[in-house]
N, C-alpha and C positions, 0 to 999 in steps of 0.2 A: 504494500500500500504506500501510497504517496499523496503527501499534503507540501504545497509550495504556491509561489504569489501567485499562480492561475488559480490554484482553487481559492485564493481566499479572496479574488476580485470577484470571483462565480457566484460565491457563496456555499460550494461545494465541502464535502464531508473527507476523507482521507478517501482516495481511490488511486487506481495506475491511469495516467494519461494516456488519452483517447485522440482521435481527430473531432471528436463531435465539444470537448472542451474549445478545440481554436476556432471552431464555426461560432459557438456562441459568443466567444471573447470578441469573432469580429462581427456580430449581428447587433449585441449588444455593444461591440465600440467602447471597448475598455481602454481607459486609459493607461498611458507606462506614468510609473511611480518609483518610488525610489529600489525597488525590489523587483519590478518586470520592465524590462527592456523589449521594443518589439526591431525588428531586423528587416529588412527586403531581401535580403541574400547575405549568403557565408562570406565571412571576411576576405575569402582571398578571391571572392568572384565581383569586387566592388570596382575593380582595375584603377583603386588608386596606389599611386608609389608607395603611400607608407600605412599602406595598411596594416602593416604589423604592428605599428606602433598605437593605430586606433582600436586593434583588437587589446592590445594590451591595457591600453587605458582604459574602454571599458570593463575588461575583467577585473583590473585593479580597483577603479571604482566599488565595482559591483559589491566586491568582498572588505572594500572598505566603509560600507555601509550596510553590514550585517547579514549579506549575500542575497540571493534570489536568484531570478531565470532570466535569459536571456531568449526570445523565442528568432530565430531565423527561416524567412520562410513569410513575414505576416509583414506587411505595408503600413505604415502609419502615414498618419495624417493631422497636421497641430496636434500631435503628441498621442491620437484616440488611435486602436487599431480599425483599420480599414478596408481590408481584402487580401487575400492567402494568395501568395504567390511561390508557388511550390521550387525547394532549392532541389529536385531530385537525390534528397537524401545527402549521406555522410559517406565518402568512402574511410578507409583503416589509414591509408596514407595522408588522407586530410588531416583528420582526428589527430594522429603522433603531431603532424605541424601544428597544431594550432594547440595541443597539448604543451610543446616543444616551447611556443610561444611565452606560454602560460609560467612556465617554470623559468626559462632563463630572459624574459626581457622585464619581469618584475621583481622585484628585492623588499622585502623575500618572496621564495617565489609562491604560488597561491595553488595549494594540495588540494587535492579531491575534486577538481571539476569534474563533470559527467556529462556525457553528451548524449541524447536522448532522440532518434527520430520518430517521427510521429506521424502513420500516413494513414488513410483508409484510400488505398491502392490503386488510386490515380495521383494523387499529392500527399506530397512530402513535407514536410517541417522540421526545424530540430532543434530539441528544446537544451540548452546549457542550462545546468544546474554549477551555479556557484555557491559553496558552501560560505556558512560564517566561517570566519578564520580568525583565529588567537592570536595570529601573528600581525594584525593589522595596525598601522599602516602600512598599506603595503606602495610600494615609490616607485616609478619610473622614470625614464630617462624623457626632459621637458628642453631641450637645445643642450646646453653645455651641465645641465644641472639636474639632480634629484628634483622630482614633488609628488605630490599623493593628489591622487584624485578623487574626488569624492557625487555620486549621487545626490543631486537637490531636486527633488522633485522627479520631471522626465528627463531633466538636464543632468551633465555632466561638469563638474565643476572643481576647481581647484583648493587645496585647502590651503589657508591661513596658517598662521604660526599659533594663534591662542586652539586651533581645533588639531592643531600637529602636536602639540605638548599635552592637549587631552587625550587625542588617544595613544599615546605611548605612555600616559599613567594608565587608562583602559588596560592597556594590554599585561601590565605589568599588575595591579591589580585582580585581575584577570585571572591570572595563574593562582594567586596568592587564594583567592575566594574558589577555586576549582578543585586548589591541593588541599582547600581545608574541609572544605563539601566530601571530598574522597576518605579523606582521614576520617572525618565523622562517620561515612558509612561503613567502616570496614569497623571501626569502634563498638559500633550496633548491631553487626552481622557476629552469628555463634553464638555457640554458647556456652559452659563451663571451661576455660583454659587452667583449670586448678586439676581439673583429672584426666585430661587427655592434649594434644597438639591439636587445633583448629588451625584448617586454610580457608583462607578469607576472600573472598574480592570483589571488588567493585567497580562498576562502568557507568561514566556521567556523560552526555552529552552534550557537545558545545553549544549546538541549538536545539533545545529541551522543545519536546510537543508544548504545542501550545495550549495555556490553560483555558482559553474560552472552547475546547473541542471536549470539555470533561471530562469524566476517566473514563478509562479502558476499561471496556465492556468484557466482561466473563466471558462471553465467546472469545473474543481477541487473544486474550489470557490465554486461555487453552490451548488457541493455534500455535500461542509462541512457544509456549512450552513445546506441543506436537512437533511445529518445525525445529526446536533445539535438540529433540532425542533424535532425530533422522540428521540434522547437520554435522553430529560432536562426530562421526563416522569417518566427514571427510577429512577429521585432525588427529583420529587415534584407532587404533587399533579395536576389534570388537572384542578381544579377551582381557583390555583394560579393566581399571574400576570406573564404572559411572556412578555419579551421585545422582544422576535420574533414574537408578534403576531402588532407588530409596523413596522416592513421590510418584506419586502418577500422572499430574500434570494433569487430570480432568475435573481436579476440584478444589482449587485455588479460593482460600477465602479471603474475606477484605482486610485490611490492615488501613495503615494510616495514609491515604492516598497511596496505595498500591494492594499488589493481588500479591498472595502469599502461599506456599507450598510446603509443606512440612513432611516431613518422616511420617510412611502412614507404618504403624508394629506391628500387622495383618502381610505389607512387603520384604520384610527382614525375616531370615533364619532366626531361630532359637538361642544361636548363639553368638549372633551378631548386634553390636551395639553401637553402632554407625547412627549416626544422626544428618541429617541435612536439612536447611531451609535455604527456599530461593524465591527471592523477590522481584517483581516487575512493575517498577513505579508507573503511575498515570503520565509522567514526564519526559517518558524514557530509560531514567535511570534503572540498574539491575544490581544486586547481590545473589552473592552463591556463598554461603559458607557451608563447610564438611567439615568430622569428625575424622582425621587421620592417623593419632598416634594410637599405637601398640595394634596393626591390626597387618602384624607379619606372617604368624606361621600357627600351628596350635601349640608348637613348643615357646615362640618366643612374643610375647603381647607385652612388653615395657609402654608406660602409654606415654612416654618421649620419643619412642624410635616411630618413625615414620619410612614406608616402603616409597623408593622414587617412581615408583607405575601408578601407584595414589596419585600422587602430584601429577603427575602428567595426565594424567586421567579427569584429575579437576579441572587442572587447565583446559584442555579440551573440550569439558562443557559448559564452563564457564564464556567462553571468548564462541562458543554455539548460542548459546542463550543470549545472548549479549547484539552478535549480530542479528538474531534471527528476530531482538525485539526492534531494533532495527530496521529490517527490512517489513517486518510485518504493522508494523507501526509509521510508516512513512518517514522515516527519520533521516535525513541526506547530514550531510558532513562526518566530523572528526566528535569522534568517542574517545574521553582519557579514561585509563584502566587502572586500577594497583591492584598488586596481590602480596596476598601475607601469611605467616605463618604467626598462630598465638601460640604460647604458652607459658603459662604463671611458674610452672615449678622449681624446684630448686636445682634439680638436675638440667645438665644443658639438652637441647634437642640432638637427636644423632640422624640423619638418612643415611638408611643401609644401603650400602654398596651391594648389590648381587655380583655374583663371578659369569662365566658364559654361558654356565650351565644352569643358571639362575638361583644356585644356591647363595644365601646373604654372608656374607663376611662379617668378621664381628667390629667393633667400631673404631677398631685402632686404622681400618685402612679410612675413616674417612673424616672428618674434621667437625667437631664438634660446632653448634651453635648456640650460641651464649645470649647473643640479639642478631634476632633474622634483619634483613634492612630488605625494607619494603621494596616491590620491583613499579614501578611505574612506565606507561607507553601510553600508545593510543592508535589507530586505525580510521579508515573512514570507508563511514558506512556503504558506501558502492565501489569494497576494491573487489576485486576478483579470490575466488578461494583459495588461490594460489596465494595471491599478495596475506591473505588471513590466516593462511596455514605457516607463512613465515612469520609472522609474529604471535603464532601459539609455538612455535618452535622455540625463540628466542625468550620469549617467556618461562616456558618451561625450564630452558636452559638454564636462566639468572636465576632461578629457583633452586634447582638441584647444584647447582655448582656450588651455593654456599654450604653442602653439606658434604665436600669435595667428590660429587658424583661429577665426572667427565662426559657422559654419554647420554641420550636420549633411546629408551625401550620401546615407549609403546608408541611414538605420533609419527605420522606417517611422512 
């Protein structure tokens, strides 16, 4: 599902973009605003010399005033749309140029666009999604010099020095209120670290759902869950440990603005005492924490030693759930994540090392952890499972490395 400045000129609910959305935007004659840009054609088909420097400005624009769409494809007129003039779509080799663009003629450069065709199969259109960006302002090159460009209305405008020193406190601000929103949730996720090691994590949204669309509907809920137990596949191995295979993902209750999943005692063995809850905020936002320590072998349950196929295993459906609230929630841009390990006891944490044979080594081969140090990243929401499979990789990795585990078992 997808909600961006088309649907919200429309009045429309979260859907995937249609061509019957660009017929009404030009029957009804929507105006561009600071957030939709309308186009006549693709940048490089405007046959002016420096169009790369006007596709740049307004990308930079665009993301420097909290992102939107750019539609290509749609005629304007004093500023209203006006009649669809089809660009015959997006070749692959376009796309990388004007990606190409996007990265090296802005400073810094501007992550996650997405490029969107849209036809009902005689015309074409194609919709840019410009995410908000943390990193704004973002500057290009204006004759011999830096500036930032900024969206005022339908226009295109340069900023001043009092709105250039606002937002590089914005952005730095920014971070500070995102790391602390992150730390509080992983604070609230789990639960007892006096009797066992919790892994924690959390994923915030740069541009959170919007609260006039009110919360996520229980159906919704469900789907995300549905689509995270079928996605965590494409990052780990099927004889991993999943923490979905501890809920069931069909009956989510409400919580404080968000849907919540808990350990059902009916899905666990007798002799398993695995606990999980995972959360899926109205905003976006997700938690996943698990119950990992002492759940090695029948000989060996220390509740400090933690197995590294756990961890990677959380991982994996952590950063599933995460995208897939994502994708099923309309959510476009950059999601920052952390992940953590608690534990109150006196004893330090140890991840076992297994040998090749998968027997665990005892803890002298591997480095004890005294204070885990949280892992932090982030992705955006329309990269390819590829681009998302590398960063449950490297995540996992920062994970198990501090418990001198070298190697990655179960992610694909």
């Amino acid at each position: 599902m997808t909600f961006n400045a088309l649907h919200k000129a429309l009045g429309l609910e979260p859907r995937p973009l249609d061509f019957s959305m660009i017929n009404d935007a030009v029957e009804r004659q929507v105006a561009e605003s600071p957030d939709l840009d309308w186009k006549r054609c693709l940048p490089m088909d405007t046959q002016k010399p420096d169009w790369k420097n006007e596709f740049a400005k307004d990308v930079a624009a665009m993301a420097n005033s909290g992102g939107g769409v750019i539609v290509f494809g749609v005629e304007e007129e004093k500023a209203v749309a006006s009649r669809i003039v089809s660009t015959g779509g997006i070749s692959d080799a376009q796309e990388r140029t004007l990606r190409s663009i996007a990265f090296s003629a802005i400073h810094p450069p501007v992550l996650g666009a997405r490029f969107t065709p849209v036809t009902d199969g005689t015309d074409t259109v194609v919709v840019l999604h410009v995410p908000a960006s943390p990193d704004a302002p973002h500057l290009i090159y204006k004759g011999d010099y830096f500036a930032a460009p900024l969206r005022d209305g339908s226009r295109t405008d340069w900023m001043k020095e009092k709105l250039l020193e606002n937002a590089y406190r914005l952005r730095l601000d920014g971070r500070s209120q995102r790391t602390a929103e992150l730390e509080r949730l992983l604070e609230y996720s789990g639960g007892s670290a006096s009797e066992r090691v919790w892994m924690v994590a959390a994923a915030l949204p740069l541009n959170p759902r919007p609260a006039g669309l009110g919360a996520l509907s229980v159906e919704l809920a469900r789907e995300i869950f549905k689509s995270a137990r079928k996605r965590r596949f494409v990052f780990a191995e099927r004889g991993s440990w999943s923490p979905f295979d501890s809920i069931d993902g069909l009956n989510p209750r409400p919580g404080l603005r968000r849907w919540v999943d808990r350990t059902q005692a009916h899905l666990l063995p007798s002799t398993s005492k695995r606990e999980v809850t995972a959360e899926v905020h109205h905003n976006g936002a997700v938690t996943l924490a698990g119950s990992v320590g002492g759940f090695l072998s029948r000989e060996e349950s220390d509740s400090s030693h933690v197995h590294p196929s756990d961890l990677e295993g959380f991982v994996a459906d952590f950063m599933a759930l995460a995208s897939s609230t994502a994708r099923e929630a309309g959510l476009d841009g950059t999601y920052q994540i952390a992940v953590s390990l608690k534990w109150d006891g006196a004893a330090p944490m140890y991840i076992r090392i297994p040998d090749q044979s998968g027997y665990l080594l005892d803890t002298t081969y591997g480095t004890p952890i005294r204070r885990f140090e949280n892992i932090y990243s982030e992705f955006d929401s329309g990269s390819s499972d590829e681009t998302l499979l590398e960063t449950v990789r490297q995540t996992a990795l920062d994970v198990v490395n501090q418990g001198g585990a070298q190697y990655l078992r179960e992610i694909n």
